[in-house]
C-alpha positions in Angstrom: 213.9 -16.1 37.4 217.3 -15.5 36.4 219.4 -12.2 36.4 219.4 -10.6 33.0 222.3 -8.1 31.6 221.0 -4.9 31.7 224.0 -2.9 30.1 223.9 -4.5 26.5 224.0 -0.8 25.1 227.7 -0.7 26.2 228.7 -3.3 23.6 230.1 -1.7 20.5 232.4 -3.0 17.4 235.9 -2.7 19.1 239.3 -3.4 17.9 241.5 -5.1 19.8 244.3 -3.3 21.7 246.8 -5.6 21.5 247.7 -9.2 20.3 248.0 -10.3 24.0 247.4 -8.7 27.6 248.4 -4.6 26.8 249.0 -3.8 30.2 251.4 -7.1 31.1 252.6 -6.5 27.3 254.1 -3.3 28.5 255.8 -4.7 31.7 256.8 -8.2 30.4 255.0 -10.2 32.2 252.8 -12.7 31.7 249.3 -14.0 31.7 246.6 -17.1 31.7 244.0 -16.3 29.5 242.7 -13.0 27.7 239.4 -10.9 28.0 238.6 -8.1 25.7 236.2 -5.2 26.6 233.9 -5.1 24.4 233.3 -0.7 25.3 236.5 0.1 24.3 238.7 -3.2 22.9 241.1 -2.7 25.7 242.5 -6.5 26.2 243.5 -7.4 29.4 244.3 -10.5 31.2 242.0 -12.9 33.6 241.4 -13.1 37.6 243.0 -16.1 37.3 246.2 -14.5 35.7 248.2 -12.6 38.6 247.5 -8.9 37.5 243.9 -9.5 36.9 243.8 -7.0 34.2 240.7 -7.1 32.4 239.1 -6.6 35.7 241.2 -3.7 37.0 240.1 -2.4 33.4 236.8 -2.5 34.6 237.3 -1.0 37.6 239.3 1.5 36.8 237.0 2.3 34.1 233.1 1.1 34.7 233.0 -0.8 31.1 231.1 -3.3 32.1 231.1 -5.9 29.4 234.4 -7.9 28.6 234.3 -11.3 26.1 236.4 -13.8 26.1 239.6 -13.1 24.1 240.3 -16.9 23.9 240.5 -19.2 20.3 237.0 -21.1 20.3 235.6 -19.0 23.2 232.9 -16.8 22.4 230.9 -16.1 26.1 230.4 -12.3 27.4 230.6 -11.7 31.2 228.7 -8.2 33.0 230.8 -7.3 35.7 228.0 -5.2 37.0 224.5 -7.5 37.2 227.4 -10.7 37.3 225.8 -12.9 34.9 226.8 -14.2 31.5 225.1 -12.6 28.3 224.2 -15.1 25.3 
């Protein structure tokens, strides 16, 4: 039986933050792909960027849903039960 998301209450209607990584926006540098939180709209970059952003977010904060921020991308990770949502 597979792992369901058990924090789908956290999703709301967000806004993005910024056009690109806000964090890496701030110190000019740069970054792979994008992941928006979909708690707060605070867009941060992915593990595969240096900075890892979007998951500092989420530690830093305990929003546990981000999306992917990508064109053509639509999946939504849970950083808590680690499984994607539909």
């Amino acid at each position: 039986m597979s792992q369901q998301c058990t924090h789908l209450d956290m999703i709301h209607e967000v806004k993005p933050s910024a056009r690109g990584c806000e964090d890496c926006l701030k110190t000019g540098d740069s970054w792979v792909h994008l992941r928006i939180c979909l708690t707060c709209g605070h867009v941060g970059c992915c593990d595969n960027s240096k900075n890892k952003h979007a998951t500092r977010h989420f530690h830093e904060t305990n929003h546990p849903i981000v999306q992917s921020f990508q064109p053509g991308e639509d999946w939504k990770w849970c950083y808590i039960d680690k499984v994607y949502i539909d």
